[in-house]
mmCIF file of the C-alpha atoms, coordinates in Angstrom:
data_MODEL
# 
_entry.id   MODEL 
# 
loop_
_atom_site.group_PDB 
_atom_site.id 
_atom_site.type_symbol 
_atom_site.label_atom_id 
_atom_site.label_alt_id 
_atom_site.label_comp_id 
_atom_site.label_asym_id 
_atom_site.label_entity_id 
_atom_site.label_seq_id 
_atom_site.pdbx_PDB_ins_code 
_atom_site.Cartn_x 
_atom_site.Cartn_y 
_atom_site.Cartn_z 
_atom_site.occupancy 
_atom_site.B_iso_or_equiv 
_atom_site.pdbx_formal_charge 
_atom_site.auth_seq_id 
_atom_site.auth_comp_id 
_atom_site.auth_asym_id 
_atom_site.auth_atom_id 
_atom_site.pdbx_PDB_model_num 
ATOM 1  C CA . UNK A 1 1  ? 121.338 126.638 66.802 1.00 0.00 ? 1  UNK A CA 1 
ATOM 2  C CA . UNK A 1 2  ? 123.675 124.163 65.252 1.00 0.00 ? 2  UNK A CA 1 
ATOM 3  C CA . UNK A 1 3  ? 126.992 125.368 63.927 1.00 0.00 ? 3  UNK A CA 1 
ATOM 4  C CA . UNK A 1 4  ? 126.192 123.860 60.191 1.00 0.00 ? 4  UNK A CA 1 
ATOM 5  C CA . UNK A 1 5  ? 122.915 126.437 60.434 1.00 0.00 ? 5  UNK A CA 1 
ATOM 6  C CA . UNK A 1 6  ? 124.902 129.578 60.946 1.00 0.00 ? 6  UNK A CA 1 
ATOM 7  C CA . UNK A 1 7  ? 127.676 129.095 58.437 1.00 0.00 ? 7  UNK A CA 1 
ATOM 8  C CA . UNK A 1 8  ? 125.253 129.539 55.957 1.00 0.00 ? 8  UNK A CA 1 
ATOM 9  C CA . UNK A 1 9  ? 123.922 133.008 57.300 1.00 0.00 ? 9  UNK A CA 1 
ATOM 10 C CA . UNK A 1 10 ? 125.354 135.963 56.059 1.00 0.00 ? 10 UNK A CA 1 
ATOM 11 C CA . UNK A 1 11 ? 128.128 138.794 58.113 1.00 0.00 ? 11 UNK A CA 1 
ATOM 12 C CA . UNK A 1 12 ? 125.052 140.890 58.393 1.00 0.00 ? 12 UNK A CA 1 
ATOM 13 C CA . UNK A 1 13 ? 122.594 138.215 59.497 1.00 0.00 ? 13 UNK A CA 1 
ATOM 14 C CA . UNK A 1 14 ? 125.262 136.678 62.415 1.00 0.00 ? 14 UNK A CA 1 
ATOM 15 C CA . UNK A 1 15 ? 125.824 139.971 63.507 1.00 0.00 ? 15 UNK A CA 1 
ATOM 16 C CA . UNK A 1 16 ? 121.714 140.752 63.795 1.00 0.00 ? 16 UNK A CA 1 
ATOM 17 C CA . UNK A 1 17 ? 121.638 137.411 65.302 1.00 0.00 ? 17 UNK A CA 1 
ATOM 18 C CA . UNK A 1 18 ? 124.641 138.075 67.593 1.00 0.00 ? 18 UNK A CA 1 
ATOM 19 C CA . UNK A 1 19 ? 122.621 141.196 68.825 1.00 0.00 ? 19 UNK A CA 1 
ATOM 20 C CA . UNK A 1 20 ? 119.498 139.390 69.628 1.00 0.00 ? 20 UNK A CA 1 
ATOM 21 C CA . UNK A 1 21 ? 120.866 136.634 71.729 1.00 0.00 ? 21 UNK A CA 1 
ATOM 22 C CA . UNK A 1 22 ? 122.605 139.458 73.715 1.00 0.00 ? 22 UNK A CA 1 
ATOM 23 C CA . UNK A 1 23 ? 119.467 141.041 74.572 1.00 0.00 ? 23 UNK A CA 1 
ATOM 24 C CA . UNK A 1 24 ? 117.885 137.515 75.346 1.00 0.00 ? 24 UNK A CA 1 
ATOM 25 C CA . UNK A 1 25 ? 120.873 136.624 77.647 1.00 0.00 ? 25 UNK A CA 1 
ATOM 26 C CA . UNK A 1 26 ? 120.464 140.054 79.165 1.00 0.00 ? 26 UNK A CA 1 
ATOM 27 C CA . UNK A 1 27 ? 116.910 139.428 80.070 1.00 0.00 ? 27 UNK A CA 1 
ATOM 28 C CA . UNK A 1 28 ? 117.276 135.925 81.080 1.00 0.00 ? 28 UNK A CA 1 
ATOM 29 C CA . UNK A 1 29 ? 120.279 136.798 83.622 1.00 0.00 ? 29 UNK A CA 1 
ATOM 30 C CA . UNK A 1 30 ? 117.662 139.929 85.004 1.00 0.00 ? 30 UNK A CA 1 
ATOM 31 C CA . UNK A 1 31 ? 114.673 136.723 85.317 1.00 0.00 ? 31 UNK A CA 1 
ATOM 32 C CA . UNK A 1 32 ? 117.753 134.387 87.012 1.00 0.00 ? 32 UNK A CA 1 
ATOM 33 C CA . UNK A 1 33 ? 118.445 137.249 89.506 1.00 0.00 ? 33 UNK A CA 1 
ATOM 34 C CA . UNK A 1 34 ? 114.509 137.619 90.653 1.00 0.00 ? 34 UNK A CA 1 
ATOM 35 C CA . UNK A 1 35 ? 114.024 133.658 90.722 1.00 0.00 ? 35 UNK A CA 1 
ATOM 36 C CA . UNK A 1 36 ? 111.627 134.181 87.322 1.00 0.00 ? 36 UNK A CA 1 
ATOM 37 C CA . UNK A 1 37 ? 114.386 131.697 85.410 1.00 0.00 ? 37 UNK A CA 1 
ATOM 38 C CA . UNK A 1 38 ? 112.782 127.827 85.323 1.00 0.00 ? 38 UNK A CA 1 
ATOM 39 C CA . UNK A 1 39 ? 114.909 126.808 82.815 1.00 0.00 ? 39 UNK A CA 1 
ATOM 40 C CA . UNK A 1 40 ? 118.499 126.852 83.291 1.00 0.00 ? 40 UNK A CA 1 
ATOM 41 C CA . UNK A 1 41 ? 119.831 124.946 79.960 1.00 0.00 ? 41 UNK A CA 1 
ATOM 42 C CA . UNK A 1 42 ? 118.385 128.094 78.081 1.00 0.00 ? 42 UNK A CA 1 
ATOM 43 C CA . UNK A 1 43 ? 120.814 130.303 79.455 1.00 0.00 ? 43 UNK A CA 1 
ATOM 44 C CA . UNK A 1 44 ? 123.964 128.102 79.091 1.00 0.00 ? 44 UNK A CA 1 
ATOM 45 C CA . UNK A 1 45 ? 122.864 127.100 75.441 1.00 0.00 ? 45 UNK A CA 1 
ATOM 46 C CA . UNK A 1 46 ? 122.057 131.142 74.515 1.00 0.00 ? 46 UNK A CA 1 
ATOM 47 C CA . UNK A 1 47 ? 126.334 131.629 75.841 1.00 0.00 ? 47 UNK A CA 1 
ATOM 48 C CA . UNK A 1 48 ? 127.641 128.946 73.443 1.00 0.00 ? 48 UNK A CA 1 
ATOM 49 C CA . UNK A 1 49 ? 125.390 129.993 70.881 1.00 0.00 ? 49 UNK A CA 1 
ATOM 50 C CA . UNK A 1 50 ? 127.077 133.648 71.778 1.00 0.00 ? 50 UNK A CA 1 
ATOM 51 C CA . UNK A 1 51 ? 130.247 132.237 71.499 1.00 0.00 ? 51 UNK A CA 1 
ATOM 52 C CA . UNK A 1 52 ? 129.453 130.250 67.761 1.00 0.00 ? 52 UNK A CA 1 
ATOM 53 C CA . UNK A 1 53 ? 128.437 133.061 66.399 1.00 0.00 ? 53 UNK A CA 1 
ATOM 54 C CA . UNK A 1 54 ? 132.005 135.227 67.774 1.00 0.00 ? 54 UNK A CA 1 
ATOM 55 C CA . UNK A 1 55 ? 133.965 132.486 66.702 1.00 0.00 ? 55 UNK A CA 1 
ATOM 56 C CA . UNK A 1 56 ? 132.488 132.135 62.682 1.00 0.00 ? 56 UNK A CA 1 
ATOM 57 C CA . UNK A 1 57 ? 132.698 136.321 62.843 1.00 0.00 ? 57 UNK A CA 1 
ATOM 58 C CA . UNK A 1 58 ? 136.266 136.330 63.667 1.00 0.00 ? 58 UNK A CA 1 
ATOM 59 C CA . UNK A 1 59 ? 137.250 133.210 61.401 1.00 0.00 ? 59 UNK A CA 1 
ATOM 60 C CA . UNK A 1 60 ? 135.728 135.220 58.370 1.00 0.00 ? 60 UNK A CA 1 
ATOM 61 C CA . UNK A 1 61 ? 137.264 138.017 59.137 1.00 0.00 ? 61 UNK A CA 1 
ATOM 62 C CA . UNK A 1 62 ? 140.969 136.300 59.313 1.00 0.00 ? 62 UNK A CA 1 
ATOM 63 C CA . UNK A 1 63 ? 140.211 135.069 55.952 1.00 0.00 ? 63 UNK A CA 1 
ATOM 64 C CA . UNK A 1 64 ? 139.547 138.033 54.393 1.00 0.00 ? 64 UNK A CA 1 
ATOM 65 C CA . UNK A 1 65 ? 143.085 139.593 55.383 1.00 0.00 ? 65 UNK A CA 1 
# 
């Protein structure tokens, strides 16, 4: 998901979203471990996506203070 995408998304939506991709990255490093895992790109796009989403949560919550 592009950057441009989730600034538009709501505290509440990121966070649901935030959630989700844990659970996926969760599952995908339990399919890595038992050789299921074809497609390794998914997994390294599903930690930056991780990481986009922790980044606009802690921006917006600096510019609240």
């Amino acid at each position: 998901m592009k950057i441009k995408e989730l600034r538009l998304k709501t505290n509440k939506e990121l966070t649901d979203l935030l959630n989700e991709n844990r659970q996926k990255l969760g599952q995908l490093k339990f399919d890595l471990s038992s050789k299921k895992l074809k497609n390794v790109n998914e997994f390294k796009e599903l930690r930056k996506n991780i990481a986009r989403i922790l980044t606009l949560l802690k921006n917006e919550k600096n510019v609240k203070k």
